[in-house]
N, C-alpha and C positions, 0 to 999 in steps of 0.2 A: 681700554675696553671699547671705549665707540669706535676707535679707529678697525678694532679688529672684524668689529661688527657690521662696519660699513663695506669690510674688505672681502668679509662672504656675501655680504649682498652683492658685490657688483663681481663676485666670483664667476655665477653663473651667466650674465649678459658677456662679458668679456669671454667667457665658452662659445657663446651663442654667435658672436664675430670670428671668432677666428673656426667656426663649423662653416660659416657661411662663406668664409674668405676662403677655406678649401675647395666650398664644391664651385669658388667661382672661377678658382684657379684650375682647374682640375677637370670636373666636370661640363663645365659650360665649354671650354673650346672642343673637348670631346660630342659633346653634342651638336656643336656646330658644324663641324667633320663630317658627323654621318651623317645631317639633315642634308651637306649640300653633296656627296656619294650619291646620297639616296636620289634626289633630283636629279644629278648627271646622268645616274642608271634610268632611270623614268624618261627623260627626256631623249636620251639616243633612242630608247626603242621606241618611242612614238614617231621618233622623226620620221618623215616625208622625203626620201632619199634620192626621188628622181631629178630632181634640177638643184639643189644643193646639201649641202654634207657639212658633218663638221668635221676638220682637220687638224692634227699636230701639225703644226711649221717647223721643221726641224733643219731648215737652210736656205739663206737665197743667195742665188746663186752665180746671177748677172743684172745689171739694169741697162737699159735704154729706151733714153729720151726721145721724144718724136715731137718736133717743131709745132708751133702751132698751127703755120699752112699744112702740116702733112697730118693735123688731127682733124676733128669734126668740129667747127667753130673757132673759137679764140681759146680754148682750153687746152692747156698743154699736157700731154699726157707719156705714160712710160710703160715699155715691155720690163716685166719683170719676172726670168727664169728661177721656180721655187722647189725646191723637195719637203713634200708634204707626206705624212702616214694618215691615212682615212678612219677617223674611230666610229664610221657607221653604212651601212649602205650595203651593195655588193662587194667593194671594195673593202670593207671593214678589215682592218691590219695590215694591209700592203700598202706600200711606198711607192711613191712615182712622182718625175720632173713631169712640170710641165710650165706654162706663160700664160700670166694672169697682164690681164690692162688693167691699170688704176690711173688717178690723175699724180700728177707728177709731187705737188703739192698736197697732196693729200695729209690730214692731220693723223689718220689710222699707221702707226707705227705700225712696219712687221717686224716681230723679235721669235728668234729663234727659243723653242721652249711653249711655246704661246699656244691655243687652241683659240681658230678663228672657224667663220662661214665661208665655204667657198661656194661660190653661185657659177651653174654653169647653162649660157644663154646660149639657145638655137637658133639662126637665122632661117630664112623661108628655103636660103640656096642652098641647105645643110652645115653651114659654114658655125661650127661652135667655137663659144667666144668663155674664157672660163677667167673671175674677178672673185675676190675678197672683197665681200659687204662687211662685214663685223666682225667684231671681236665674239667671242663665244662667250658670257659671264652669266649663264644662267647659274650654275655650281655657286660660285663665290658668293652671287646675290642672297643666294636664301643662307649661304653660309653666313655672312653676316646680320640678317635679318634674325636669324635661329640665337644669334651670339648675341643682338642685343637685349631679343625677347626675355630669351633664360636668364641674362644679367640683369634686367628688371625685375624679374620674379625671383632670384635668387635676394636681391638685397634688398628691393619692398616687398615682399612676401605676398602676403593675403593681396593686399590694396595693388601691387602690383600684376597681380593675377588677375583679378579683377578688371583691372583697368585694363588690358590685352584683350581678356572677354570680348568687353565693352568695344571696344577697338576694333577686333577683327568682325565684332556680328553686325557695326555699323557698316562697315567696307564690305561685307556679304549684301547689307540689304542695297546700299547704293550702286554697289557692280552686279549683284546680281537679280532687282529687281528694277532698281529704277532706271540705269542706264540702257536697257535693252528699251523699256517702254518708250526711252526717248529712240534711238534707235526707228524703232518705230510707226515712229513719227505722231505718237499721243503728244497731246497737248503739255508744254515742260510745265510751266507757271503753279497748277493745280497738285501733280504730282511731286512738284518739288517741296510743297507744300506739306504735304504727306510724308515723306521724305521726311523731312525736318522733325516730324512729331514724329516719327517710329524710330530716329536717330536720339531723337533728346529722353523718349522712354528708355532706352537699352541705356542708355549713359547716364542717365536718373536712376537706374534701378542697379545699376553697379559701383557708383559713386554716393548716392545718398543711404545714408545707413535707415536711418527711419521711413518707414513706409508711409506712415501716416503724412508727411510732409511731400509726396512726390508729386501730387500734383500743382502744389504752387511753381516750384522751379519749371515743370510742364508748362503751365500757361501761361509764364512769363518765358519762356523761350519761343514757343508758337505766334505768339502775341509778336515778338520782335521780330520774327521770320517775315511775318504778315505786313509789318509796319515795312519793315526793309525792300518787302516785295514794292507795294502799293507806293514808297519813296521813288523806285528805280525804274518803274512802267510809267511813272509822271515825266523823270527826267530824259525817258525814252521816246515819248511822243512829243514836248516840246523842242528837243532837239534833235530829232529823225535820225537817231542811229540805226542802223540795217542790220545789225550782227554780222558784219562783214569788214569788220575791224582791226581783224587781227590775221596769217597766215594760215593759221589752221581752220578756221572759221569759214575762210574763202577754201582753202583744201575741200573742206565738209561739205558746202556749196556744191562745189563742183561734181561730189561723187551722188549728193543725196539733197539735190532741187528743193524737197518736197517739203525740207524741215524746216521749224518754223525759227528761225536764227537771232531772232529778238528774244523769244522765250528765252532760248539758250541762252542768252544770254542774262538774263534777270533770273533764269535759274543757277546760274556760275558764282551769280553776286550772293543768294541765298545758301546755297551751300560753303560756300566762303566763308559764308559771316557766321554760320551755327555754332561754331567751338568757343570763339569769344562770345558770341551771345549766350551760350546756357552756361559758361565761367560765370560771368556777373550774375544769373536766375540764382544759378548756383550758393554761391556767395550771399546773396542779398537774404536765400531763402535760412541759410545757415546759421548767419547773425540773426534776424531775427527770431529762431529755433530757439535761439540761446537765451535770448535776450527773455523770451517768455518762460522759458524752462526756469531760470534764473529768479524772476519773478512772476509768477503768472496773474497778479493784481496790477500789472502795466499798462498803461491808458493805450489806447487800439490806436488815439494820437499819435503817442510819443514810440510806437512800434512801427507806424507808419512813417515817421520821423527818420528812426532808427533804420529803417531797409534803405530811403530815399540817401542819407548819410553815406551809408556802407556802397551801395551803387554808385557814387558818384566817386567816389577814394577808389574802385576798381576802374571805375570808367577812362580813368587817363591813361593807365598803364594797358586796358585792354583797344583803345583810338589806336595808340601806338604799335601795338603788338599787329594790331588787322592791317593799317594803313602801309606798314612795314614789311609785312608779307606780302602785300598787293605790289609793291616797288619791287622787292626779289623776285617777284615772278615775273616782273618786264626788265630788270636790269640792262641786259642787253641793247635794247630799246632806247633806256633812256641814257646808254652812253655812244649809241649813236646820234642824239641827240646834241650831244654836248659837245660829239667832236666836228656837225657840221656848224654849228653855232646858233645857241635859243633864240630866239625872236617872240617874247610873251605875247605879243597879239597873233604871229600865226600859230603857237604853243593851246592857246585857249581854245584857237576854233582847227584846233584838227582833231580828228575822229578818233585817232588810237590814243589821246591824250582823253578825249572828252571819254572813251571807256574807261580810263583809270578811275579818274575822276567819280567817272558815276558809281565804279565798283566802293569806291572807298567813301564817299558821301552817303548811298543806302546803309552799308553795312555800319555807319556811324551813327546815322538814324534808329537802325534797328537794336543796337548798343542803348539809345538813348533813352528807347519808349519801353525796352526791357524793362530798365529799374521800375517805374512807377506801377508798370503790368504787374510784376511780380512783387511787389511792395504791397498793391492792392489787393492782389489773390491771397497774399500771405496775411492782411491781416479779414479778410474776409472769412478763409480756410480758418487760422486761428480762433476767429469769434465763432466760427460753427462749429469746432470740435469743443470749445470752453462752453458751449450752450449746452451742447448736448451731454456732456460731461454733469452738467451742472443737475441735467434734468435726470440722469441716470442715476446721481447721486439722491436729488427728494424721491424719486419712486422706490429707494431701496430705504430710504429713512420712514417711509410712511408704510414699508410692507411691513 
């Protein structure tokens, strides 16, 4: 009898997998399909068709090499005759040969089948010069972008819907409010600031289920933002880094003088660090949620106890996780490092070392002063809601 009865209970959840394993089999690549159609079709007709195009490669058809005395500099380059069909422009459906220059070496495979960019450059003497810059992958991008979104919502349901929300409206407010201000040229340091707390509200109010609790995880994210700031503008002025550190920073430079390149930089380390910093608010504010739910006669001590505990068990896994990501996003870097051979004393005092460093020492800082921020709010917030709880309960006892 129990067996049978255990066996219509999980009747329905074992329904509820294999509904979900259909529409993931089924429906989700279908939807990925037409999300990336739907782009392809968007983007040919927006294109800007007069100096390049996107193309089917459907043959190439000759190569030749041209020495490097007979290129421009030391780079050796190659004539390469192609048959290409044009899927946009004036030309849009017709086919036609023609010789594209690329570098000889080039890593941009051409494969027949493929849709790439063809770029076509005018000289002052009339003289047109027509080259393949890219691969064409706006289609595929959002196709797989559409495949992973629906595959999250498909098998975390609510919480994974949720969390996409949360996701895309933070990526709205940062590309579409803050990066323009920088742009700008407003001050980054303050708006990043900002940033940070209208990032940790959207991702507060779609990850924590209790309302009444949203502002601890709040002030203990802001709080670490602040700390990680005021870490990383210390370690900017004792060792005079320029924000000129790194390629793209000096690219920046050169197109936009005016910006202020430090900022940018202690704002790169602030936005960096927010995901692991409101993980631990997160956390810290959740366990002690529990901990009081569970008993609400808990010494405000042994709560405070309790956050400081749980923050510091997340804290190694989240050093690692930030410090980790900061190394993948110079990997390159630090394996040309390796292959001309380290030298720890010239390693310490060079500049694209000392921004690693600085990125991963604030953002560990602001990891650090999290916990106790949020420990403190959490049990300050706690005492104020048990107060007033307390006093709402004698004024209905004495009505």
């Amino acid at each position: 009898m129990y067996a049978e009865e255990k066996n219509r209970e999980e009747a329905p959840m074992v329904k509820s997998v294999r509904r979900s394993f259909f529409f993931l089999l089924l429906l989700v690549p279908l939807l990925a399909w037409l999300s990336s159609h739907a782009a392809d079709k968007y983007v040919l007709n927006r294109w800007n068709a007069e100096d390049s195009s996107v193309v089917i490669l459907d043959e190439v058809l000759a190569r030749e090499s041209e020495s490097p005395a007979e290129s421009e500099g030391d780079w050796e380059t190659e004539n390469v005759r192609i048959r290409i069909t044009y899927r946009n422009g004036p030309k849009k459906g017709t086919t036609e040969d023609l010789d594209i220059l690329r570098l000889a070496d080039s890593r941009l495979a051409l494969l027949p089948g493929r849709e790439y960019l063809l770029l076509l450059d005018t000289f002052d003497d009339g003289f047109q010069q027509y080259s393949i810059s890219d691969r064409y992958r706006i289609p595929v991008v959002v196709g797989f972008i559409t495949l992973v979104c629906a595959a999250l919502a498909v098998l975390a349901g609510k919480a994974g819907v949720k969390a996409l929300c949360g996701l895309f409206l933070s990526l709205f407010l940062l590309l579409g409010w803050f990066v323009p201000l920088l742009a700008a040229g407003y001050t980054p340091v303050p708006f990043a600031i900002f940033a940070i707390a209208g990032v940790s509200i959207i991702t507060i109010a779609f990850v924590v289920p209790k309302r009444i609790l949203w502002p601890i995880p709040f002030i203990g994210a802001v709080g670490g933002a602040i700390a990680a700031s005021v870490t990383g503008w210390t370690m900017i002025a004792l060792w005079q880094l320029t924000g000129l550190e790194n390629d793209s920073a000096v690219l920046l430079f050169s197109v936009a003088p005016h910006l202020e390149l430090r900022g940018l930089m202690l704002a790169a380390v602030m936005v960096g660090a927010i995901g692991a910093v409101l993980d631990v608010a997160i956390s810290v504010t959740s366990s002690m949620a529990e901990l009081y739910s569970y008993d609400p006669s808990i010494p405000l001590r042994r709560l405070w106890r309790a956050g400081l505990n749980v923050g510091s068990d997340v804290l190694g896994s989240m050093i690692n996780t930030l410090i980790l990501a900061y190394l993948g996003s110079s990997l390159p870097f630090v394996v040309l490092i390796a292959m001309e051979g380290p030298d720890l004393i010239a390693l310490l005092n060079d500049p694209h070392i000392a921004q690693e460093i600085l990125r991963s020492v604030a953002g560990t800082v602001g990891l650090l002063l999290t916990i106790p921020v949020t420990a403190g709010a959490g049990v300050w917030w706690i005492a104020r809601s048990h107060s007033h709880h307390e006093n709402r309960k004698e004024e209905v006892s004495a009505d």
